[in-house]
C-alpha positions, 0 to 999 in steps of 0.5 A, a space after each residue: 398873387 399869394 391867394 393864387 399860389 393857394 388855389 394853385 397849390 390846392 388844385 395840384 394837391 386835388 388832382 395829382 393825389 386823386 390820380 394816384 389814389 385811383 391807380 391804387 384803387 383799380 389795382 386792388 379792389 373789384 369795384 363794382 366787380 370789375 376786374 382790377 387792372 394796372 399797375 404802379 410806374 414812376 409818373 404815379 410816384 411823381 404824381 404822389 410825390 407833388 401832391 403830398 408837397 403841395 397838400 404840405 404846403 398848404 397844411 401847414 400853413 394853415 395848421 402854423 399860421 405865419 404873417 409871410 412878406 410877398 412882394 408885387 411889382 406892375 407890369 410892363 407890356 409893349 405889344 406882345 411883350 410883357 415884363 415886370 416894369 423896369 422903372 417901377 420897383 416891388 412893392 412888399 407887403 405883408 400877407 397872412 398865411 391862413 384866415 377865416 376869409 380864406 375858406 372862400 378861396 378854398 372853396 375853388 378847389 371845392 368846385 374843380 372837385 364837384 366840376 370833376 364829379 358832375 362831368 365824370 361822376 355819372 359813368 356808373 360802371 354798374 350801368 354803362 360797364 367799366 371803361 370808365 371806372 378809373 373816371 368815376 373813383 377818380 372823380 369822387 376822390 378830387 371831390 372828397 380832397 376839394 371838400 377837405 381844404 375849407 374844412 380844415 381851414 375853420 377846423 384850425 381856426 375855431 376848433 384847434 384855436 390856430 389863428 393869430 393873436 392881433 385876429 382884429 388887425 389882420 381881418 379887415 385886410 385879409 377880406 380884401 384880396 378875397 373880395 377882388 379875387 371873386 369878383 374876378 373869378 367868381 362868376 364865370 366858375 360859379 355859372 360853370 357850375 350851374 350850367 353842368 349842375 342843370 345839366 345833370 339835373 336834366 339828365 335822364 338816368 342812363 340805362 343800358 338795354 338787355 339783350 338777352 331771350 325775352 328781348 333778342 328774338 330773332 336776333 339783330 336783324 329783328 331788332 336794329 334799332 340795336 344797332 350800333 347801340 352799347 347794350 348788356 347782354 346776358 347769354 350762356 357760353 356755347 363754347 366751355 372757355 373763353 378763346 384767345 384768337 386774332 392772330 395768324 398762328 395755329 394754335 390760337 392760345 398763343 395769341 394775347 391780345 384779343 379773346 372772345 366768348 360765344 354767348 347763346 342769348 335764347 331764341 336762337 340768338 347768338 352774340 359773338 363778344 370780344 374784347 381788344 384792349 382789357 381782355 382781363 373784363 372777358 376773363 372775370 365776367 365768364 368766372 362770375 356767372 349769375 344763375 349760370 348766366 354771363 352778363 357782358 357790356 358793349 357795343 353791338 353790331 352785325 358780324 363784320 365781314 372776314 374777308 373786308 375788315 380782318 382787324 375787327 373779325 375775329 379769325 378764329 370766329 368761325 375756326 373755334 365757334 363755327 358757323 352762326 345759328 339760324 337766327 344769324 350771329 351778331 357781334 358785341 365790342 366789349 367795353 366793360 363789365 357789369 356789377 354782379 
């Protein structure tokens, strides 16, 4: 049981921290010039809150080592009832609140890292754009926090010399909890591991493909094996400013919750980008052109129809940007941006 309150108190410490830390990260840093996003509210505060109290928790059980009374009493259960058995009485017992052994336990909170790190690590915002930055820093700060706890439980023991006097009298039965504990979650954690660990292995490094003059002639309907496909577009404005639009008043910088940019993508392609949730990503991609370039990532489509989906056309598509060229108009769902 008190092994257990380790791994659950380390698993709190990794994942509300992490998610804290990532809050703060996308807010103030352009990581892979994306733009920064979010902003502080009380569940961030309470996430940080319990994390720290949980790593304290921890901490300084390891940096103080203590012998701790826990008790354990069986349990009783009569078909879908289970109670602490009345006629049974607790049984005590004393515990050791840090040992060399114990790296093995923390080495749990090393594998929900490194599980939270193959899952979501790969979602590079420099390839697949920045719907999944927060995923990304979030999953190598759980990995770097799951690496902190064993490593600080043999610094404190070898290095800072924090252990007890009698270490011989309290090795033997501190290895034992550790031993039933992994012999009971051990393997099915450790072949979690290795199953995502030869899935990435496997996996074949995602790359996103370029619409842009040497690859988009003749616009979508040459090439609809791009249909539906997410892709990075590289196109100059044809209009100077990126437009506010999707709503019914007049004057269309009133509107705040949808913008897009009409991209001239050469050889008389045009991709019409617009972006519905983060309009922020619009707004910092056309600012960071590259060689008078703008790059834009998302899902590309044919223009949908204005008349049957309203919602996803943009009104003022044919209002601000006119008609679409000769090689016709496709339209680009956009989800994020690239690194410069």
């Amino acid at each position: 049981g008190s092994l257990v309150k380790v791994i659950f108190f380390e698993y709190l410490a990794l994942f509300c921290i992490a998610s804290f830390l990532t809050t703060v990260a996308v807010m103030n840093t352009s990581w892979y010039d994306c733009p920064t996003s979010g902003s502080l509210g009380w569940s961030d505060l309470a996430f940080l809150l319990i994390g720290l109290v949980s790593a304290a928790w921890v901490i300084w059980r390891v940096l103080f080592p203590v012998l701790i009374k826990d008790s354990f009493r069986p349990i009783l259960k009569i078909d879908w009832l289970i109670i602490p058995n009345p006629r049974i009485g607790s049984a005590e017992y004393l515990f050791p609140s840090t040992h060399p052994s114990y790296f093995f336990v923390d080495l749990f909170a090393t594998g929900v890292g490194l599980i939270f790190f193959l899952s979501l690590g790969a979602s590079n915002p420099a390839v697949v754009g920045c719907g999944l930055l927060k995923e990304h820093i979030f999953s190598s700060i759980a990995l770097a926090i799951g690496i902190f706890f064993p490593i600080l439980r043999l610094g404190s023991w070898y290095v800072l010399r924090r252990k007890f006097p009698a270490e011989t009298a309290l090795g033997r039965p501190a290895w034992k909890p550790v031993i039933i504990l992994w012999s009971i979650i051990a393997v099915p954690f450790g072949i979690v591991l290795i199953s995502m660990g030869i899935q990435n292995l496997t996996r074949k490094p995602i790359t996103l493909p370029v619409v842009d003059a040497s690859t988009f002639t003749g616009g979508l309907s040459a090439h609809t094996n791009l249909d539906g496909t997410y892709v990075r577009v590289r196109g100059s404005m044809k209009y100077p400013k990126v437009v506010r639009c999707g709503c019914d008043e007049a004057d269309k910088t009133n509107c705040i919750w949808r913008v897009a940019t009409l991209l001239d993508v050469g050889a008389g392609g045009e991709v019409l980008a617009v972006a519905t949730q983060d309009i922020e990503t619009v707004y910092a991609a056309t600012e960071k052109k590259i060689n008078g370039m703008v790059e834009l990532v998302g899902r590309l489509e044919p223009m949908p129809d204005a008349t049957d989906k309203p919602w996803k056309f943009s009104t003022c598509g044919a209002e601000v940007f006119g008609t679409p060229g000769a090689a016709g108009r496709a339209y680009l769902l956009v989800e994020g941006a690239p690194r410069k």
